[in-house]
Structures are given as C-alpha cells and as structure tokens.
C-alpha positions in Angstrom: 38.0 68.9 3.3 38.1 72.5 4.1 40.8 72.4 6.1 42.9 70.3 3.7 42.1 73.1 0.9 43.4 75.7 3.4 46.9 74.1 3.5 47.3 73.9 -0.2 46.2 78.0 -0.6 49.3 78.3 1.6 51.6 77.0 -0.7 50.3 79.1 -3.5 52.7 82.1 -2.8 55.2 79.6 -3.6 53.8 78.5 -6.8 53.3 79.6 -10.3 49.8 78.8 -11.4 48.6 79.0 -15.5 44.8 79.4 -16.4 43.9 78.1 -19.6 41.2 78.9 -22.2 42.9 82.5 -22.8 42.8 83.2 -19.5 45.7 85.6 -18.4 48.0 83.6 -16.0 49.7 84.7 -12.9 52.1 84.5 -10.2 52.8 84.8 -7.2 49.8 85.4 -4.3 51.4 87.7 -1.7 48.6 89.9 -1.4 46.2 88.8 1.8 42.9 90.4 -0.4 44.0 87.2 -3.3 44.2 84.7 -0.3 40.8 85.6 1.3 38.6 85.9 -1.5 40.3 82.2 -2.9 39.2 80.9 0.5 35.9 82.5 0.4 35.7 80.7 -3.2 36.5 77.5 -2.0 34.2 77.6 0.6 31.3 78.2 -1.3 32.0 75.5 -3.5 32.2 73.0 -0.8 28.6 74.4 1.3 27.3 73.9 -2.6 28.2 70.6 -2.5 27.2 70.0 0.7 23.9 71.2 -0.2 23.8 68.8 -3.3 25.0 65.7 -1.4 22.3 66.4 0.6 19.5 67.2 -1.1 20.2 63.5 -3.1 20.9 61.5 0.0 17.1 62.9 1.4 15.6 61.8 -1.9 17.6 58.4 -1.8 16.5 57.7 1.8 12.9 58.6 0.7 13.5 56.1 -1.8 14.2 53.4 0.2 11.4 54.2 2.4 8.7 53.9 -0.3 10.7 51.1 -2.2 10.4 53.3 -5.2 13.3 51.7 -7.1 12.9 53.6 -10.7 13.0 56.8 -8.5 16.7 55.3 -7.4 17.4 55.0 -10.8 16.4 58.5 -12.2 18.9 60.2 -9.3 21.5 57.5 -10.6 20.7 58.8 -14.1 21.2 62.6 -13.1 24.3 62.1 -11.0 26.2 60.5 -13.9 26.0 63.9 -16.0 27.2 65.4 -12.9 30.3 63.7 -12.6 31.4 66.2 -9.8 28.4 64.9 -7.7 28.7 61.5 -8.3 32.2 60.8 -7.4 31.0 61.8 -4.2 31.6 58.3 -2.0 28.9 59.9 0.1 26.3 59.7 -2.4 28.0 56.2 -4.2 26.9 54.5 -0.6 23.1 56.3 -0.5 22.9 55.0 -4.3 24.3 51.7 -3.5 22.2 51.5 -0.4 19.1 52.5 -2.1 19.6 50.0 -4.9 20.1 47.4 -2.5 17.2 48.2 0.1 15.1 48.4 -2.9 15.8 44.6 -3.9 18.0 45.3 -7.3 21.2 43.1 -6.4 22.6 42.9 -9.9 22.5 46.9 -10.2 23.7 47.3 -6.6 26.8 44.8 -7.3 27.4 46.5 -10.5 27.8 49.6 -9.1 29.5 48.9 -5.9 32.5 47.1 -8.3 32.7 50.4 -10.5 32.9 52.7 -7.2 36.3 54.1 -7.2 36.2 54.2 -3.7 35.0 51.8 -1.0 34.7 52.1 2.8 33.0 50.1 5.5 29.6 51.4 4.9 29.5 50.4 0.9 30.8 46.7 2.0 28.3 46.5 4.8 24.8 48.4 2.3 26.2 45.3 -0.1 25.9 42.1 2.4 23.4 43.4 4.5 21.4 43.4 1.1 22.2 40.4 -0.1 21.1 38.8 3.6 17.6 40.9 3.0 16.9 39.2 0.0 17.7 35.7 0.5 21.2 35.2 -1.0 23.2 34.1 2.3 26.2 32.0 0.4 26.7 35.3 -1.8 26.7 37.9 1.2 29.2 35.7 3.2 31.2 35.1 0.1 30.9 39.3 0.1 32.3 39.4 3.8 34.9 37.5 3.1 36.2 39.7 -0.3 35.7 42.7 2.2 38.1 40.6 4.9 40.7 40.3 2.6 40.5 43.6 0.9 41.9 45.0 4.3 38.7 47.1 5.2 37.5 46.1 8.8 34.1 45.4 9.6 31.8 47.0 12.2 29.2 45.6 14.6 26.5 46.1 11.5 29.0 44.1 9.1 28.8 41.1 11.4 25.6 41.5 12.4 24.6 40.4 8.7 27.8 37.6 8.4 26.1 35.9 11.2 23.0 36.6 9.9 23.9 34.8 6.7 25.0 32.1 8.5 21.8 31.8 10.1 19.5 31.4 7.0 22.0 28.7 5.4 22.2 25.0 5.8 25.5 25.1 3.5 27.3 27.8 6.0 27.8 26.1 8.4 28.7 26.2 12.4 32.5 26.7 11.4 31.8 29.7 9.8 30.1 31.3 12.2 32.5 30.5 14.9 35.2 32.3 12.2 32.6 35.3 12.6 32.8 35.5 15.8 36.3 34.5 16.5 37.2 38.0 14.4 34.8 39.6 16.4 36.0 39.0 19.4 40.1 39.4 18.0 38.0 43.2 17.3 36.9 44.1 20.6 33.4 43.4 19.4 32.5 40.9 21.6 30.5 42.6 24.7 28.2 44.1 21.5 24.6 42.3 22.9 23.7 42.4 19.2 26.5 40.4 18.0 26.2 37.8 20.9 22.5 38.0 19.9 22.9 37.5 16.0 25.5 34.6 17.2 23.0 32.9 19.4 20.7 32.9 16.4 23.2 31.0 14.1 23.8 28.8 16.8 20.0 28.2 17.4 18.8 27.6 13.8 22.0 24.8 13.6 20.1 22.8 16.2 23.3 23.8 18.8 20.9 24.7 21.7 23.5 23.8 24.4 26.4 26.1 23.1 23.9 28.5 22.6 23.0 27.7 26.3 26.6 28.2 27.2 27.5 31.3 25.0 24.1 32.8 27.2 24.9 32.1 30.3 28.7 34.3 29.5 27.1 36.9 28.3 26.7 39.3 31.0 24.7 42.2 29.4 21.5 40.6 28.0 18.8 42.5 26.5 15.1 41.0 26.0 16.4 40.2 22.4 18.7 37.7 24.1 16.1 36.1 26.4 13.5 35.9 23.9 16.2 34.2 21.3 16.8 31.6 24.2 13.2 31.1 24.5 12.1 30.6 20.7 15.6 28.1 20.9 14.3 26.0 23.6 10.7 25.8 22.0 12.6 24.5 19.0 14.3 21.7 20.4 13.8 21.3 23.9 10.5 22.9 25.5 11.4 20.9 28.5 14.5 23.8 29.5 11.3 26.9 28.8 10.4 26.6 32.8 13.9 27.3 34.4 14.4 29.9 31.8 10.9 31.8 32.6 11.5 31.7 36.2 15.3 33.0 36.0 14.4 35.8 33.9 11.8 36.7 36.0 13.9 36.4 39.3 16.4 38.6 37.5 14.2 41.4 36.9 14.1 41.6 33.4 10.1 42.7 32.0 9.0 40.2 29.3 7.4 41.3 26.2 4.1 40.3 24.0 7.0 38.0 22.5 8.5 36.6 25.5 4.8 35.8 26.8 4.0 34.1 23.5 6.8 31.7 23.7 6.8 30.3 27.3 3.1 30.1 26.7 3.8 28.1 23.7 6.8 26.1 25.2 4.0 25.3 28.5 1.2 24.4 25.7 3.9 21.7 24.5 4.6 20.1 27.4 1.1 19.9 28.8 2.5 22.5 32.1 -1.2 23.8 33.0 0.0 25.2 36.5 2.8 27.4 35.7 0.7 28.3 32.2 -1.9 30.0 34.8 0.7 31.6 36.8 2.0 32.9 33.5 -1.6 34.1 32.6 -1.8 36.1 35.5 1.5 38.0 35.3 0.3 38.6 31.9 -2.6 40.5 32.7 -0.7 42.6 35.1 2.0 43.8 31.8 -1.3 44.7 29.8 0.4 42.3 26.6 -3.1 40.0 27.0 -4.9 42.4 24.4 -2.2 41.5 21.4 -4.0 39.1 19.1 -0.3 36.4 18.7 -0.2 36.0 22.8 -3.9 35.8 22.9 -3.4 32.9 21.0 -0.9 31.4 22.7 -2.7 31.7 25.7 -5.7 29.6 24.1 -3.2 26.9 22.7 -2.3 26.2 26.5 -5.8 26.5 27.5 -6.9 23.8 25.3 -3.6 21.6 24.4 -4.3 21.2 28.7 -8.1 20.6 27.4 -8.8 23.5 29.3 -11.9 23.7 26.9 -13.9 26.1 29.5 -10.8 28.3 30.1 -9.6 28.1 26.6 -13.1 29.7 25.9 -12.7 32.3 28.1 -9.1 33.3 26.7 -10.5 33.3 23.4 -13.4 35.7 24.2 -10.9 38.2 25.6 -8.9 38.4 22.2 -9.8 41.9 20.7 -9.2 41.2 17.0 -9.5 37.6 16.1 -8.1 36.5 13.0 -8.6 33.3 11.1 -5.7 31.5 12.7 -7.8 32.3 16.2 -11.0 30.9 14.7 -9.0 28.1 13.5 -7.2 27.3 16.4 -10.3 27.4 18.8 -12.3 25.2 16.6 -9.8 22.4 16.8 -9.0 22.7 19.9 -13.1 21.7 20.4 -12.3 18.8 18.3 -9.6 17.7 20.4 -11.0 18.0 23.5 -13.8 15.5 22.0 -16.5 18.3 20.8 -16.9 18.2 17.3 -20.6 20.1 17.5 -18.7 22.6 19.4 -16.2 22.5 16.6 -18.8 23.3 14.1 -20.6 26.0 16.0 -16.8 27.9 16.5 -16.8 28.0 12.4 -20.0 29.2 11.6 -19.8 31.9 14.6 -16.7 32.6 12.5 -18.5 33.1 8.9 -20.8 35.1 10.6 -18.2 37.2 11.7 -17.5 37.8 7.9 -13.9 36.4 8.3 -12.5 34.0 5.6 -11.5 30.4 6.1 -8.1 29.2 5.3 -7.5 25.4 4.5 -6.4 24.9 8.1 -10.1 25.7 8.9 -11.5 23.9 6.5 -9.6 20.5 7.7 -10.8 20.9 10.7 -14.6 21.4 9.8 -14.3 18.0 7.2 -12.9 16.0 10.3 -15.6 17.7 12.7 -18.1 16.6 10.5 -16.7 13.1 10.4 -16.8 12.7 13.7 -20.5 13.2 14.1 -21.3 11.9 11.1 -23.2 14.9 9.8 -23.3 14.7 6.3 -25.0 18.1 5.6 -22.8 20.0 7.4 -20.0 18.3 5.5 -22.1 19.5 2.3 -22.4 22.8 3.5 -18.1 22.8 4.2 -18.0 21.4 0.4 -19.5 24.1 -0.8 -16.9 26.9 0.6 -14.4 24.5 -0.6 -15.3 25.3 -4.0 -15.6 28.7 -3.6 -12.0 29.1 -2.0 -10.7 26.9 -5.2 -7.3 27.0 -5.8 -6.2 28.1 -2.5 -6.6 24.4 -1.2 -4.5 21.7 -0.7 -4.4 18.1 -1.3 -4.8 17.6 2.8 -8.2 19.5 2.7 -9.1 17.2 -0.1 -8.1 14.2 1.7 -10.3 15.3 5.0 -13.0 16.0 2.7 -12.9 12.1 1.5 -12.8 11.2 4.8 -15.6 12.8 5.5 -18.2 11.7 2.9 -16.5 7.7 3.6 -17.0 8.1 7.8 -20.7 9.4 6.8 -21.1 6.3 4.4 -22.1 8.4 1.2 -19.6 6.5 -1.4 -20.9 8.3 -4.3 -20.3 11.5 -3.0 -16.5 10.1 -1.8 -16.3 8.6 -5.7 -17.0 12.3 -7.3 -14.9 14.3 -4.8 -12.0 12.2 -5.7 -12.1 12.4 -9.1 -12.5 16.1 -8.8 -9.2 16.3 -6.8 -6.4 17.5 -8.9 -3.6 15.5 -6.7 -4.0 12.2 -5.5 -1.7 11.1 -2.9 -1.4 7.7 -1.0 -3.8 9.3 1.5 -6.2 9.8 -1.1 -5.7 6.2 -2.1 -5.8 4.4 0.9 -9.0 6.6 2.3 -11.1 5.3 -0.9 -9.8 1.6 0.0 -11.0 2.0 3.5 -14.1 3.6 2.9 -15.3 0.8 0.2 -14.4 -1.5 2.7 -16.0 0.0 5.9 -18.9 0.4 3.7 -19.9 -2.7 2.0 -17.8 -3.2 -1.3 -14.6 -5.2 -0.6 -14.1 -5.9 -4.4 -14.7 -2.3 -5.1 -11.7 -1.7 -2.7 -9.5 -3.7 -4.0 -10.1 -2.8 -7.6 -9.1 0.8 -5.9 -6.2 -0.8 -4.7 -5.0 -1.7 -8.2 -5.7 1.2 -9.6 -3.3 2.8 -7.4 -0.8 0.9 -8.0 -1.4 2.1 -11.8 -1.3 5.3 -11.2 2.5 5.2 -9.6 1.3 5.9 -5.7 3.1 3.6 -3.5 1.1 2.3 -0.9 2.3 2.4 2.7 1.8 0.5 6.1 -1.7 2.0 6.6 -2.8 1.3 3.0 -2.5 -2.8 3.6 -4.2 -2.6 6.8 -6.8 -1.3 4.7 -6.5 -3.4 1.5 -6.6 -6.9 3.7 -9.5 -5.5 6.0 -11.1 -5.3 2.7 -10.1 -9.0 1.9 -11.7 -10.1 5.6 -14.3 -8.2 5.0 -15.2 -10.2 1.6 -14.1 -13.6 3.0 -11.1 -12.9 0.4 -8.7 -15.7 2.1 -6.4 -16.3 -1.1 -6.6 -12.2 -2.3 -5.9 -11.7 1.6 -2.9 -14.2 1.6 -1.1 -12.9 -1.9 -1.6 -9.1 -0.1 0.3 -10.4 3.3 3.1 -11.9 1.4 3.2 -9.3 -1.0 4.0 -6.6 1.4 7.6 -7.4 2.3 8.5 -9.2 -1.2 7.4 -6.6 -3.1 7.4 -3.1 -1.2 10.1 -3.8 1.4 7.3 -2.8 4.2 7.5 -5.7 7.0 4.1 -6.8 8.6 3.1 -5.3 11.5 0.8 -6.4 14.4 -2.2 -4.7 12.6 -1.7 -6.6 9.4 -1.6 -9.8 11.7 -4.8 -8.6 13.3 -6.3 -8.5 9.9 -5.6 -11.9 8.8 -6.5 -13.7 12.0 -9.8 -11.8 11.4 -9.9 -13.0 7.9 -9.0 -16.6 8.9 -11.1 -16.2 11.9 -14.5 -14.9 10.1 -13.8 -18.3 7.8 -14.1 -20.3 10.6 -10.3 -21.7 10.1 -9.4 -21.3 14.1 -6.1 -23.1 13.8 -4.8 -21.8 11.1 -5.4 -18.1 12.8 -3.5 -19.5 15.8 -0.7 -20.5 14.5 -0.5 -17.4 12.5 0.1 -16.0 15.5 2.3 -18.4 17.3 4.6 -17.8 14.3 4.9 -14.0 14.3 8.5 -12.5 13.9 7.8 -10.6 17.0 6.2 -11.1 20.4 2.1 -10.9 19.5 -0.1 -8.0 21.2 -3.2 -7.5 22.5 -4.8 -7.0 19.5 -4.5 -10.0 17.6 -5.2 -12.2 20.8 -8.7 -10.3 21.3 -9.3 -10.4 17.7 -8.8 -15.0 17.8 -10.6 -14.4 20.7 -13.8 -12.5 18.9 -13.6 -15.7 15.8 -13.2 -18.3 18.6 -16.7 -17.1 20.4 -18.4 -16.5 16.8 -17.6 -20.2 16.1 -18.4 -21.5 19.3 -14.7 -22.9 19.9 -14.5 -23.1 23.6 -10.8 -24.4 23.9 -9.2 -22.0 21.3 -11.5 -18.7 23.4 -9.8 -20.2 26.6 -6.4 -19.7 25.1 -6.6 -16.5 23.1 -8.0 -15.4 26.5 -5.5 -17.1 29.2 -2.2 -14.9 26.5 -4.4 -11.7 26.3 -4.2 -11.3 30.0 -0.7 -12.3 30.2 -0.6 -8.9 28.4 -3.0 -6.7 30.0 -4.9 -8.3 33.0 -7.5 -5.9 33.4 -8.4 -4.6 30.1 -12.5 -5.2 30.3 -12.6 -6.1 26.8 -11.1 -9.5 27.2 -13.4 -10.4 30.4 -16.5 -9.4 28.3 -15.3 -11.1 24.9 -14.5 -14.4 27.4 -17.9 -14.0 29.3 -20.1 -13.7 26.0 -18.7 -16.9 24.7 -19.3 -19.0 28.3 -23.2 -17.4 27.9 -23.4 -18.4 24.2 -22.6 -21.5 25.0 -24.9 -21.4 28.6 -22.0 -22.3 30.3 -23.1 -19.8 33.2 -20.6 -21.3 35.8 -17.8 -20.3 33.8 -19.9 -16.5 33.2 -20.0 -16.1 37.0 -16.9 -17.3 37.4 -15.2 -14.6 35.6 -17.2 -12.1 37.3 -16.2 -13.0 40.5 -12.8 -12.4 38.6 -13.4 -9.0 37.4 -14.7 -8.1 41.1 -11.4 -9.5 43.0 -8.9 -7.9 40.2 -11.2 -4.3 40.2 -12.0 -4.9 36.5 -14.6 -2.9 35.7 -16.9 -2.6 32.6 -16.5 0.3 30.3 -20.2 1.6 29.3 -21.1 2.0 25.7 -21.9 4.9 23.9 -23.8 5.8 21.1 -24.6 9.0 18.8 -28.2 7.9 18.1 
C-alpha cells in the first residue's frame, strides 16, 4: 500500500492539485522538502491504520474466543461511523468471521453480500460457518456461488465443502467426488487434510471400500487418516479392524487414546479376546490406559468376551469414572449372567455420589427382574421418580417388566398408568404379565384396550395374547386371535404362535386337532411345537401321539435332552419302565446327557 502511494507522489510534479474548503491551492511539487514531508504524511496515516485494524481484529478474535456475540456487534456498530476503518477488507473478514464463529448466520450473510470486496478468506469464514452450525445444503450451495464467482478456494475452503458433504444425506457421493475432482485439477490433492475430510464423506455414505481404496493411494498418512479408517471399519465392517491394527503397527505409526479406543471397540464387536489382550498390553506401554473413553473400551472387550474377572480389573484401573462406566460395568454383570453383581455395581455407584442416567436405570429394572427382587426394584422406582422427566418410555417399559417378572400386578397396573407414553412394548408387557400371572381375561381385556388406544400390536404381542387364551382354556378367543393375525394386521404366523395353539389345543385334551395343526403349517414345523404336542400328549396319557411328536422332534435335534426326558416321563407315567430304560440306554449310546435344574430358592 505504501509502495503504491510512493508511485502516485511521483507524478505529483506533473500535476496540478486544488484543495478545497478555502484552502489556497498549488502547483507544481519540485522541491524535495514538499516530497518528503507528503511521504512522511502518508506514512503516518497508514501505521494509524495499521494500529486501528489491529487493535479491532484483537478484540474480534477475543470475541470469538468467548462467544461474546453482542461484543461483535458493538465493534460493528463503531466501525460504521468510521467508514475509513470499515472499508477495511481486513477488518470486513474478522467481522464476518466473528459473526459467524459466534453462530449469527443471518447477520454474517448479510454482511458478507454488502462487503464491497470479497477474497478467499470472506468466502471460506462464510461456509466454514454455515458447516459449524448445521446448515450443510446452504454452505455447499455457498461453495458453489464462490466457484463461479471466479475466486479459487484453498485447502480450508474444501476442507468445509467436503465437510458439508459429510453431515448431509441430500449431498450426495457425486458432489463430493466434484470436491475433490477440483481439488485435485488444483494441485490440492497430496493435502493429508483434504484426503482426510474426503475419507470422511466417503465413510459417513456407507462407501467403506472406496474409502479403503482412496487410503491405501494416499501415501502421506497422518493418525487423522488411520483413526478415520478405523471408526469407518467399526461402522460397517469390524471384521477389516484386525489387518488395519496390525499394519499400522508394522508401519510404525504410534496410535492415540483414539486409535486404542476404536480397535478396542471394533475387537469388543467381534468377540476377538486374544488380539484385545495383546492390544491391552501395548496400551499400557503408550500410558493412554489412564483416559476415562479407552478405559472404557477396554472394559466393553473385557466383558462383551464375558471377561467378567478381567473386565473388573479394567474397570478398577479407570481414574475418573463417569456414569457411562458405571453403566457399562453393571450390564456387563447382567450379561455375563450376574444380576446381584449388577445390583451391587449401582449402588457402589450412588455411593460414589454419581447420578444415574436412564441407561442405568434400565439396566437396574432388568437386574431386578432377573432375580426377582422386588424391593430392590422399589428402591430403583423411587430414583425413577426423582430423575422425572429425564426418562424415557424404554425405562418405563423395564420398569413394567420388572414389577410383572416379580408377580406384583398391582404395582405393574399403577406404573403403567403413571407412564406418560405407552408404546406397543408397554402394551404387550401388561398382556404378558396378566397372563404369566394368573388373569388371562384380564389380558385380554388389555389386549383390546390397545387396540383402542391406536397401538398396533406386533409378532410378540400375539404370542402373548394367545398364551393368554391357553392359559384360560380360551379355545374359540384363541382361534379368532390366530386367524385374526394375517387377515387383519398383515403379520403371518410364526412357529411361536403355532406353539401356542398346540398348547392351547393340547391343555384341552384335543390331541388330534393339535397334530394336524402342525402337519398343516405353511412352513417346515420346529422343535418347539413338536416338544410342546409332546408335553399335551404325556399330560393326557396319549402314548401313540408322544411316540410321534417324539420320533419328528429328533428328526430335528437328536440330542436335545429335553425330548428324552419329556418321552421318558410319559413311559414312567404310564409304568411302562421297559420303554423308560429303553431310552436311557439311548441317551447313553448317542451321549445325551441330562441338563441339571436350577433354582433361585
């Protein structure tokens, strides 16, 4: 700028200047005292505005730091009376930047359109705004205005187009391959955070294999692109997370406390518990073990393995735990089959004086359901209350189950009325639990009360409204229910609703009728409904029938105990021991072995 005002002073020996306002004009400058003190002039007045421009742009980037928006606005405010300052493109792009970064789009377009100048950095503080605050279509509609306003992007411009092509369904691949197509056309394309921000649009489209193939070109990866690779591959396809670990090790490259969290995640997915403890131990030699979202990780490999011991361990090594920790550990007891355990994790939790979540509270209703302890559940009803609103209908729903697996109706009946939501869930745990517990009718007056409501019931929900009907000895309600199902809600019976009707046929003693039931089934009949004539055909003392439920059920499954057993009680009720030691002769040449029973009493 100095330099430009330095050629125009030369000239001035060649031109006649006039000052206004009654100043006196003159001529010619020939006189080198004239010519240095006009120079000095000028530069004083452009270190002023230096000074100025950046005393504002300090305030502005303060501004941005403390997302003090009104502060933006009171330097916009001051730098219109100054029209000298604010023509300043400098300043228009720490404004427009400011406004942006601060989350005031409409103020921020509205500016950038009345700037009278625009460079790269104005069109790039614009889109990278609009990408920040959630309106992809509208920054990528920005990119391409700046395309065809003849201003060329930089890496940062395109690191936000494919960014916005990332976060929207409705920009799709083909956009994101025009991105890149201009970037490479740009010289852009050996930029690792271009091929990075490209391997993210690719990713989040579900294109794992191109992204595969872009990953393998690229030849100067960071940890950005290896981690991007590794969240990809947990996304879609944990079974390519091995190979990548062990190249990325083999080629040197130190993984970070995001790195470790993935391939532990990707391992916890597909059950990998040997190469998840080799991973372990490389991750307490790269001191990453102490940060609370690998620790985590770790423990979801330790106990998706049911690794409960080890998952413990893990767990006790975490620093900071946080709720999702808690959380995580206590259904990872329930998983692995330890419910009390599950119930101890929580309340070591409260004691900690961290909060539950809803997650947490899910997994405490079905802990208590599974050891049917009903003043625990109590006790987890009561911090439901106190958490209120924060809860969802699927804490609700594991509360019901709850109070129906521990048999207290009542309590089930006044829960669900206090739910705000009901969902088919909700519904169809009320059916089940009425009929489970001794009130068939009960059940199936809940049943049409649903349907009164507007829920639609599902598969599950007529497995649970003709168990109701078997339960009742129902036969004609049970029938209308079966037929109803694909005449009237398009849902097509499946073995389990067969099971149920043979039961309900079966517990009414009409054997043949159950049988042919079967024999006539759309599809080729299971197990399940061959045990189940078998279980009616011993209760009602019908040798022939038990003979042939049991000769089909072990032309499915020759060794499942149950069928030996069912077969073996009905010869013994029947004291026809020959056949009893028959089969066990049987059992002992096939290696059939009885499974022991178990009880909570």
């Amino acid at each position: 700028m100095l330099i430009s005002k330095l050629r125009k002073l030369t000239t001035l020996h060649e031109t006649r200047i006039s000052i206004h306002n009654n100043e006196p004009s003159f001529s010619t400058f020939t006189s080198k005292k004239n010519y240095r003190s006009l120079v000095t002039m000028s530069f004083t007045w452009d270190k002023n505005q230096e000074e100025e421009e950046s005393k504002y742009s300090n305030i502005l980037r303060q501004c941005v730091k403390t997302s003090k928006l009104d502060n933006a606005k009171a330097i916009h405010a001051k730098l219109l009376k100054n029209s000298g300052s604010v023509s300043s493109l400098y300043l228009h792009n720490h404004l427009l930047n400011a406004y942006m970064k601060c989350g005031d789009t409409v103020n921020g377009l509205k500016l950038f359109d009345e700037m009278p100048q625009k460079n790269v950095v104005s069109w790039t503080a614009l889109i990278a705004g609009f990408v920040q605050k959630g309106y992809p279509i509208e920054a990528f509609s920005l990119f391409t205005r700046m395309h065809q306003s003849g201003t060329k992007p930089n890496e940062f411009t395109f690191v936000s187009a494919l960014h916005a092509c990332s976060f929207e369904d409705r920009l799709n691949l083909t956009h994101a391959y025009q991105v890149y197509g201009l970037i490479t056309r740009l010289g852009f394309e050996s930029n690792v955070y271009l091929v990075n921000a490209f391997l993210t649009a690719l990713i989040r489209h579900g294109r794992l294999g191109e992204a595969l193939k872009v990953f393998d070109w690229c030849l100067n990866k960071d940890i950005v692109t290896w981690n991007a690779m590794l969240g990809g591959c947990m996304q879609s396809c944990c079974s390519e997370v091995p190979r990548l670990w062990y190249r990325m090790i083999r080629e040197g490259l130190v993984p970070d406390n995001f790195s470790f969290a993935s391939v532990l995640t990707g391992l916890a997915e597909l059950l990998d518990l040997d190469l998840g403890i080799q991973v372990h131990g490389q991750l307490v030699k790269s001191g990453h073990g102490s940060e609370m979202c690998v620790g985590n990780s770790l423990v979801d490999m330790y106990l998706k393995n049911r690794s409960l011991a080890e998952g413990f361990k893990a767990f006790e090594e975490i620093p900071l735990k946080d709720v999702c920790s808690w959380t995580q550990m206590a259904a990872g007891c329930l998983n692995c089959d330890e419910p009390i355990e599950a119930l101890r994790v929580i309340g070591e939790m409260r004691r900690a004086g961290v909060m539950p979540n809803k997650f947490t509270l899910a997994t405490a209703f079905s802990s208590c359901a599974n050891t049917v302890s009903f003043q625990e559940g109590e006790k987890v009803h009561g911090l439901r209350i106190k958490l209120g609103d924060d809860i969802d209908v699927c804490v609700d729903n594991a509360m019901l189950d709850m109070y129906v697996k521990c048999g207290c109706m009542d309590g089930a009946f006044m829960a669900f009325r206090s739910m705000g939501e009901h969902t088919t869930v909700s519904w169809t745990t009320m059916i089940m639990g009425y009929a489970q517990n001794g009130y068939p009718k009960k059940a199936l007056e809940t049943f049409n009360q649903m349907r009164e409501d507007g829920a639609d019931p599902n598969y599950i929900t007529f497995i649970c409204v003709i168990y109701a009907c078997s339960q009742g000895g129902l036969i004609d309600e049970g029938w209308k229910y079966f037929t109803s199902m694909s005449h009237d809600y398009g849902i097509l019976p499946g073995e389990d609703h067969y099971a149920c009707m043979v039961n309900l046929l079966g517990r009414a003693g009409r054997i043949r009728e159950a049988e042919k039931l079967i024999l006539s089934m759309p599809f080729q009949p299971g197990l399940l409904v061959w045990q189940t004539l078998l279980g009616a055909s011993r209760l009602h003392g019908d040798m022939e029938a038990a003979k042939r439920a049991a000769e089909r059920a072990l032309q499915v499954d020759r060794v499942d105990p149950s069928i030996y057993v069912l077969l073996s009680n009905t010869f013994a009720g029947l004291q026809n021991w020959d056949g009893v030691g028959t089969l066990r002769e049987l059992m002992q040449s096939r290696d059939v072995k009885k499974v022991p029973g178990s009880s909570w009493l």
